[in-house]
C-alpha positions in Angstrom: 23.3 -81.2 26.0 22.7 -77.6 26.7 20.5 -78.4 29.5 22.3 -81.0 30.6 25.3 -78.4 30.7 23.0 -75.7 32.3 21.9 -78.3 35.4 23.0 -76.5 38.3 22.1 -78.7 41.4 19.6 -77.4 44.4 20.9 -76.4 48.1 19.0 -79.3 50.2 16.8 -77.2 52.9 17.8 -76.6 56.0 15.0 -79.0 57.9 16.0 -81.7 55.4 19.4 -81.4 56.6 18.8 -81.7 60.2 16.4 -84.6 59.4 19.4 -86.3 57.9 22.3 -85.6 59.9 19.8 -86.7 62.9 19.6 -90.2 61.4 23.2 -90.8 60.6 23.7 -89.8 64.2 21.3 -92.6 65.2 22.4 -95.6 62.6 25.0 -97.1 61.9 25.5 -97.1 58.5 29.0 -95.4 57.7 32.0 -96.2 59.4 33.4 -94.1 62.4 35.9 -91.9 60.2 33.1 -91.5 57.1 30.4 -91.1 59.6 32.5 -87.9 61.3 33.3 -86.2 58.3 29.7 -86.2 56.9 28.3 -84.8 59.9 30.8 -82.4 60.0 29.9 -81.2 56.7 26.6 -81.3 57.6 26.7 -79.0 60.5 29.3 -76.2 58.4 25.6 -76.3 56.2 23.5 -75.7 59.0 25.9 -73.1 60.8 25.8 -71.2 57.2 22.3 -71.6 56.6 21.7 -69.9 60.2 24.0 -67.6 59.5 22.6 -66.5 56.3 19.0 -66.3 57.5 20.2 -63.9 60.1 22.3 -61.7 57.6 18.8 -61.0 55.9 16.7 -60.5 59.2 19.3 -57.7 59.9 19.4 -56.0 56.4 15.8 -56.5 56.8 15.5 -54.9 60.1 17.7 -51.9 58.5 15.7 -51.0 56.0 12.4 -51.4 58.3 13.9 -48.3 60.4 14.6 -46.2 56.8 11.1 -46.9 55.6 9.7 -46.2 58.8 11.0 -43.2 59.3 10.4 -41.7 55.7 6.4 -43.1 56.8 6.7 -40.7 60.0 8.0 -37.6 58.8 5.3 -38.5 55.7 2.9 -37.9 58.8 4.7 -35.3 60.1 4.5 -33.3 57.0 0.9 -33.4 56.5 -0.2 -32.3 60.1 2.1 -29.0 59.6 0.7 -28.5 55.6 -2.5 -29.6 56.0 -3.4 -28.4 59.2 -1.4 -26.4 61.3 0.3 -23.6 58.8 -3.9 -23.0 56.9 -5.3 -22.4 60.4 -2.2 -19.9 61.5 -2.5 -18.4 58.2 -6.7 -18.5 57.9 -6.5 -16.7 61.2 -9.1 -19.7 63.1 -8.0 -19.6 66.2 -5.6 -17.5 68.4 -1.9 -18.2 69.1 -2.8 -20.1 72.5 -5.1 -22.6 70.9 -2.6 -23.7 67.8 0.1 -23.9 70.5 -2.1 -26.0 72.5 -2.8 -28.4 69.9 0.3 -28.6 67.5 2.9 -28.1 70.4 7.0 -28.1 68.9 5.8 -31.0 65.9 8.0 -28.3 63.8 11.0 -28.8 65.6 10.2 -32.3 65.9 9.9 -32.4 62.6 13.5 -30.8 61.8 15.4 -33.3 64.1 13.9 -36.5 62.5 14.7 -34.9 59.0 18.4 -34.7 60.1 18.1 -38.6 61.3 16.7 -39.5 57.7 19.5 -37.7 56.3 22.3 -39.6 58.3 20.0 -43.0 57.7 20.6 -43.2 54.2 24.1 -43.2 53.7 25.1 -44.9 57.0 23.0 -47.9 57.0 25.5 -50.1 58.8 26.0 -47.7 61.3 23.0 -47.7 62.6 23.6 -47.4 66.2 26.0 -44.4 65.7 23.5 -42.3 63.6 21.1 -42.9 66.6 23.6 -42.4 69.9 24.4 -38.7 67.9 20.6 -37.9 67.7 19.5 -39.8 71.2 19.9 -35.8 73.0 17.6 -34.7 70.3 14.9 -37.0 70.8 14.4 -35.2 74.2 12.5 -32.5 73.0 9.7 -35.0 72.4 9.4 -34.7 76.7 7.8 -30.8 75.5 5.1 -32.6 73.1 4.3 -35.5 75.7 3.8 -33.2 78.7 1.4 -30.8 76.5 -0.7 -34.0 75.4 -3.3 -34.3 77.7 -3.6 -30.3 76.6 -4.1 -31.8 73.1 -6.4 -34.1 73.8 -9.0 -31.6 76.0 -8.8 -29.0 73.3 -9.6 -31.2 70.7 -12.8 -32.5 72.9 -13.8 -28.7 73.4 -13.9 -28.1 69.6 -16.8 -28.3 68.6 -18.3 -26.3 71.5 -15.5 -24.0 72.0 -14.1 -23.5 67.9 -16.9 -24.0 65.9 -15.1 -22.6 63.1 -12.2 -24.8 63.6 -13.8 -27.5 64.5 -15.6 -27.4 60.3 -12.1 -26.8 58.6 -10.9 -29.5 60.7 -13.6 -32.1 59.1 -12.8 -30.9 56.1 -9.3 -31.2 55.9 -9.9 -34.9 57.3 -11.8 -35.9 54.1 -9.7 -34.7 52.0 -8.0 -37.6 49.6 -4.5 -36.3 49.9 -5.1 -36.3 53.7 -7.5 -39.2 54.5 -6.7 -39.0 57.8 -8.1 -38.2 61.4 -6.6 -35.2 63.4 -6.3 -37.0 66.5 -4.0 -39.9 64.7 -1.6 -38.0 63.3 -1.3 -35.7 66.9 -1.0 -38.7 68.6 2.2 -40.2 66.4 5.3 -38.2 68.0 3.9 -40.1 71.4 4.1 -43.5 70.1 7.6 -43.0 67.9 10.2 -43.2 70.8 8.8 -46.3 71.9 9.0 -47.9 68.5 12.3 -46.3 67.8 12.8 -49.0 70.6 10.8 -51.7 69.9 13.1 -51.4 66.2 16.5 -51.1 67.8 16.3 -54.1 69.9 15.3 -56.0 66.6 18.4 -54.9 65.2 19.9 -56.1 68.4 18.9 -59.3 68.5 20.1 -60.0 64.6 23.1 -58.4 65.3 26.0 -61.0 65.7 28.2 -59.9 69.4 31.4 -59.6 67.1 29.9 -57.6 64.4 31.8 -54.1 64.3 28.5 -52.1 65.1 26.9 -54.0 68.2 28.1 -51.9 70.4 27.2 -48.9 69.2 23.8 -50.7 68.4 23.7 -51.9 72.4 24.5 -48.2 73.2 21.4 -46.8 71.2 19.5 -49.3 72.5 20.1 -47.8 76.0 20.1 -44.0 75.5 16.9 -44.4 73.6 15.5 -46.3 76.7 16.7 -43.3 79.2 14.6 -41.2 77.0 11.2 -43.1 77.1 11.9 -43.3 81.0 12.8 -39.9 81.1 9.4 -39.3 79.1 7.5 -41.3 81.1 8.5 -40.2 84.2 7.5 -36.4 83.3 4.3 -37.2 81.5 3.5 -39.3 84.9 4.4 -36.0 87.1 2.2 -34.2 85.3 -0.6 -36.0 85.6 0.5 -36.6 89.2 0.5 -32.9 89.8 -2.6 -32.5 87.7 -4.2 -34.9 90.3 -3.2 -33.2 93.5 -4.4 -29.8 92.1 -8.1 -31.6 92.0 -7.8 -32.9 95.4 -6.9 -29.5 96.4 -9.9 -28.0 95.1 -12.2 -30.9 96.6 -10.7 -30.5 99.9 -12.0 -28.7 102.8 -11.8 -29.1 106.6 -9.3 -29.2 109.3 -8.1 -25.8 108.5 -6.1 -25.3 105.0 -4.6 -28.4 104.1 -2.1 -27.3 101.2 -1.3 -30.7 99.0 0.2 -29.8 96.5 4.6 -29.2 97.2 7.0 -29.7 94.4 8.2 -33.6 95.5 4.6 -34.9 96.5 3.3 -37.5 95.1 -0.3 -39.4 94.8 0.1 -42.5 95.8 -3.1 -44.2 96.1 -6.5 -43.1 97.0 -10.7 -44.5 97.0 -13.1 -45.6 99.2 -12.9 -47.5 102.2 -15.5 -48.5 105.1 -14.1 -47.7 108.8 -15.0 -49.3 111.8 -16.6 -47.7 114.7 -14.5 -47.4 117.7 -17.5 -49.2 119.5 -17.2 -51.6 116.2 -20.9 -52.2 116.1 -21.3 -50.1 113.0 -19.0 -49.2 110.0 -19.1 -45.9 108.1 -18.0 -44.5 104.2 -14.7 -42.7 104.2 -12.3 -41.4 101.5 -8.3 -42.4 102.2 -5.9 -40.5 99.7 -2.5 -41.6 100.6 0.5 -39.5 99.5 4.0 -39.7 99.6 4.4 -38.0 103.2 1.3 -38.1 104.3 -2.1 -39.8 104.9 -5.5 -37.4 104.4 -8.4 -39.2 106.4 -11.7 -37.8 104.4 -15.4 -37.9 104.1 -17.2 -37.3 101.4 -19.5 -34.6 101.2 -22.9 -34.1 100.1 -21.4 -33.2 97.0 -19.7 -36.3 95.5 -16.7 -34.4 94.1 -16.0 -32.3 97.6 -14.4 -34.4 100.1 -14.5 -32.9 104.3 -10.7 -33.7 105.3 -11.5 -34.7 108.8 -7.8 -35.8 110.0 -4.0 -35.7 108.6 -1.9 -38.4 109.4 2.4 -38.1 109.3 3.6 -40.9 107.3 6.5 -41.2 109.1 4.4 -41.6 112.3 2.4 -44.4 111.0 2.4 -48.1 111.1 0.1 -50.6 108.7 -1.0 -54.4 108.9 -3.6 -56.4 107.8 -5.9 -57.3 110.6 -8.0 -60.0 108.8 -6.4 -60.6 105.4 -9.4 -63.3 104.2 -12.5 -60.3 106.2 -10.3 -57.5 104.4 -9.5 -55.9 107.8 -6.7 -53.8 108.0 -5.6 -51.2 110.6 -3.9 -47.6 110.7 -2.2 -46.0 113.7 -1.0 -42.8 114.2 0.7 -42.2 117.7 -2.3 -42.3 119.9 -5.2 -43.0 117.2 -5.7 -46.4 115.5 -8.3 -46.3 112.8 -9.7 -49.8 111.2 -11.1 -50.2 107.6 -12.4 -52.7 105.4 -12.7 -53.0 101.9 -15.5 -54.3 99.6 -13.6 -56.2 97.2 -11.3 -58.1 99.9 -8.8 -60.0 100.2 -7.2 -58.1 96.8 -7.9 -54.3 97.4 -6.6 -55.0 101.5 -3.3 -56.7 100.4 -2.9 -53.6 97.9 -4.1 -50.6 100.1 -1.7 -52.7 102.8 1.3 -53.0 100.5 1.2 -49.3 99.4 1.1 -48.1 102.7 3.9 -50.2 103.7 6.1 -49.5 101.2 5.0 -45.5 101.3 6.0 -45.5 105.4 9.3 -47.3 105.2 10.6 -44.7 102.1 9.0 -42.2 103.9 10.9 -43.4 107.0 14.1 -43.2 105.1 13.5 -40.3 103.6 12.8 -38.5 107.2 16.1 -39.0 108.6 16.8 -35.0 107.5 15.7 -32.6 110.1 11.9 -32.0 109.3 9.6 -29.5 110.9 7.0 -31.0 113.0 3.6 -29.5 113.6 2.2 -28.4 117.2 0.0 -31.5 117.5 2.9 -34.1 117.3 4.7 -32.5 119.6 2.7 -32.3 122.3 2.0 -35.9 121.8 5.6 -36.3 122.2 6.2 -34.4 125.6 3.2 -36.6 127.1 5.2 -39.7 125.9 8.3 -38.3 127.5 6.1 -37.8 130.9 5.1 -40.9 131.0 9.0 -42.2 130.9 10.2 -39.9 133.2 7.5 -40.9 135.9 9.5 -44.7 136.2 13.0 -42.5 137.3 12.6 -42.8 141.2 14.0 -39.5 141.7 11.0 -37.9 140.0 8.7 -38.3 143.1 8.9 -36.5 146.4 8.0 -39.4 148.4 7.2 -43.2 148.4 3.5 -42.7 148.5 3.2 -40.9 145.4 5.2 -43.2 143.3 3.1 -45.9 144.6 -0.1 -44.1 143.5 1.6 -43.2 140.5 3.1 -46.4 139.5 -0.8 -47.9 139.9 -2.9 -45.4 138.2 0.2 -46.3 135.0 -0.8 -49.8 135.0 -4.4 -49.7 135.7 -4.6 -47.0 132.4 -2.1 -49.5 130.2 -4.3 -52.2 131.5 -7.9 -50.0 129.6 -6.2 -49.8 127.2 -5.2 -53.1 126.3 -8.4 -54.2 127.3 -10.2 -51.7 125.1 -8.1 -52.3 122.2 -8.6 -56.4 122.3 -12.4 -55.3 122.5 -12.4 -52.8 119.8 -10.7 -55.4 117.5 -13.1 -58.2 118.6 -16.1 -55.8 118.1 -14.5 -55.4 114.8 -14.1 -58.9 113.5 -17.8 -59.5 114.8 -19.2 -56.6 112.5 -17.0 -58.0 109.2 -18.0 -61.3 109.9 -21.8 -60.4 110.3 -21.8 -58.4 107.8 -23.7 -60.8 105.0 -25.9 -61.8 107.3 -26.8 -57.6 108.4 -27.2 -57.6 104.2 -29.5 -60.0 104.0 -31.6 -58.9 106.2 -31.9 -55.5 104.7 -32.7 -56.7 101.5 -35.2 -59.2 102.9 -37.0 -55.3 104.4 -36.6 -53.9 100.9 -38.2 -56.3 99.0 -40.9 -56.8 101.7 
């Protein structure tokens, strides 16, 4: 009888329920009004069921975000005990070098401490605790830009630190450690992402009219303007970082300073240029930046390049000649210069798009007064001469403009005709250019 009494009866499962209410739907075994009320019943089940299962993916998702914070400042805590306070204090390297490598993880460290402590008593409030800490998390922008200066000292250790580089293994191998130097370093880079990657978890088993979604939607967003904000720096850096290289590598056409606060690399590689005869094609180097195009050659050295030519964005115009050949054609004013890639039709359509999209901004970008060199203006008078010479009142008498007018059209007429031949010659040497293979490597292996 006690059992009996005990007997408390099961919760069907939620499949089995949607099983059934799917076949009373179908048969016609009730009547109408019996039929409607048990489906009814039914689907309050499968609403509550749903409902439930959410409740516990959020509380769920809570305590993922507690745990996974205590985990990070666990890391935290180790790389400052373990590593960077016995090296300040055992003297093994000078102030420079810890800086380098340890960056602000201290004051890293103190802001996510403060988060832990609101965490713990304001685990419904979520979204609050992290909208109040989101201008915090900024200070990670310091440790991201000094990264890549992490990751070259650690490289030079060995060489550079010996010393270091010993205490180092040590402290790796130890069991209260067990860890690599480089994983911890490389943790404050990957935690506002997953701060994230956890809030739009939160999000997503968050119901709309629970009182914290909108303070969870807000975090959500202010923790994505920091990762941009992040990103963005860490990719000027390297950006900047970039352009300094060129700089050094450059050489030619006077001194061709690259590197101005605003400038941006684009694209750059290597590309194969047409002759103006286009019988032949030679090896050149195109950098493309944000204002400007740097026409190169490489030198006998392979990391010098010999600028031979720089090209005003704003002046140029781009278009793919031979989209299937991976032709595709630059011009400047009066110069037109023709390339080819080896990996066409993709590399073309990119190197085509990226200028494209580079000249247009550029384009709006130049509406400002800009300063324009001595080259480009002279081009620009001749243009203007040209013009004027069609106003009848330029000429001091009818047999001048007649020679005038005539000596125009026979030069537009070389032109055209040496432009339709230039691209023809072109097309002929891309389209020959398997066979021109072939028969070098037939010579070779003779």
């Amino acid at each position: 009888m006690d059992e009996m009494n005990s007997f408390v009866p099961m919760t069907p499962p939620n499949n089995f329920v949607k099983e059934l209410r799917g076949v009373l739907d179908q048969q016609n075994i009730l009547s109408a009004k019996t039929k409607q009320k048990v489906l009814r019943d039914l689907d309050d089940h499968i609403c509550d069921d749903n409902e439930k299962r959410i409740a516990k993916l959020r509380v769920r998702s809570i305590q993922e975000i507690c745990v996974s914070e205590t985990n990070y400042i666990h890391q935290l805590d180790k790389l400052i005990t373990y590593f960077k306070r016995p090296i300040e204090e055992q003297k093994l390297a000078s102030s420079q070098v810890i800086s380098k490598l340890f960056g602000n993880v201290e004051t890293i460290l103190n802001v996510n401490k403060e988060l832990l402590v609101q965490l713990h008593p304001a685990k419904e409030n979520i979204g609050q605790v992290f909208l109040n800490t989101a201008p915090f998390l900024k200070l990670y922008s310091v440790y991201a830009f000094n990264y890549k200066n992490v990751l070259d000292t650690l490289q030079d250790l060995p060489k550079s630190h010996p010393k270091l580089y010993r205490f180092v293994c040590t402290q790796e191998s130890r069991p209260d450690v067990s860890a690599k130097l480089n994983s911890l370093l490389i943790t404050p880079i990957q935690r506002i992402p997953r701060y994230l990657m956890l809030l739009r978890e939160l999000q997503n088993y968050t119901p709309t009219e629970h009182h914290g979604y909108n303070d969870i939607k807000a975090a959500v967003e202010q923790i994505s303007k920091v990762a941009d904000h992040i990103n963005n720096l860490v990719q000027e850096q390297e950006n900047m970082s970039r352009l300094v290289s060129i700089q050094r590598s450059l050489s030619g056409c006077g001194k061709v300073n690259i590197v101005l606060p605003g400038r941006k690399l684009i694209k750059e590689g290597p590309l194969m240029k047409v002759s103006p005869e286009g019988s032949t094609s030679i090896p050149r180097y195109l950098i493309l930046l944000s204002d400007m195009i740097l026409y190169c050659k490489e030198w006998v050295d392979p990391e010098k390049l010999v600028c031979l030519r720089v090209l005003p964005l704003n002046k140029c115009e781009a278009k793919s000649v031979m989209y299937k050949r991976g032709l595709f054609s630059i011009t400047c004013q009066s110069v037109e210069l023709v390339f080819y890639t080896m990996d066409a039709p993709h590399a073309t359509c990119s190197w085509v798009e990226m200028l494209q999209q580079s000249i247009d901004k550029c384009k709006a970008n130049s509406l400002m007064p800009v300063r324009r060199c001595g080259p480009l203006k002279l081009v620009k008078r001749k243009k203007e001469d040209i013009t004027n010479k069609n106003d009848e009142n330029c000429y001091s008498s009818p047999t001048k403009k007649m020679k005038s007018l005539n000596s125009l059209k026979d030069t537009t007429i070389a032109k055209s005709n040496q432009n339709m031949s230039y691209m023809a010659s072109a097309r002929n040497l891309v389209f020959n250019f398997g066979t021109t293979l072939k028969k070098l490597v037939g010579r070779n292996s003779v």
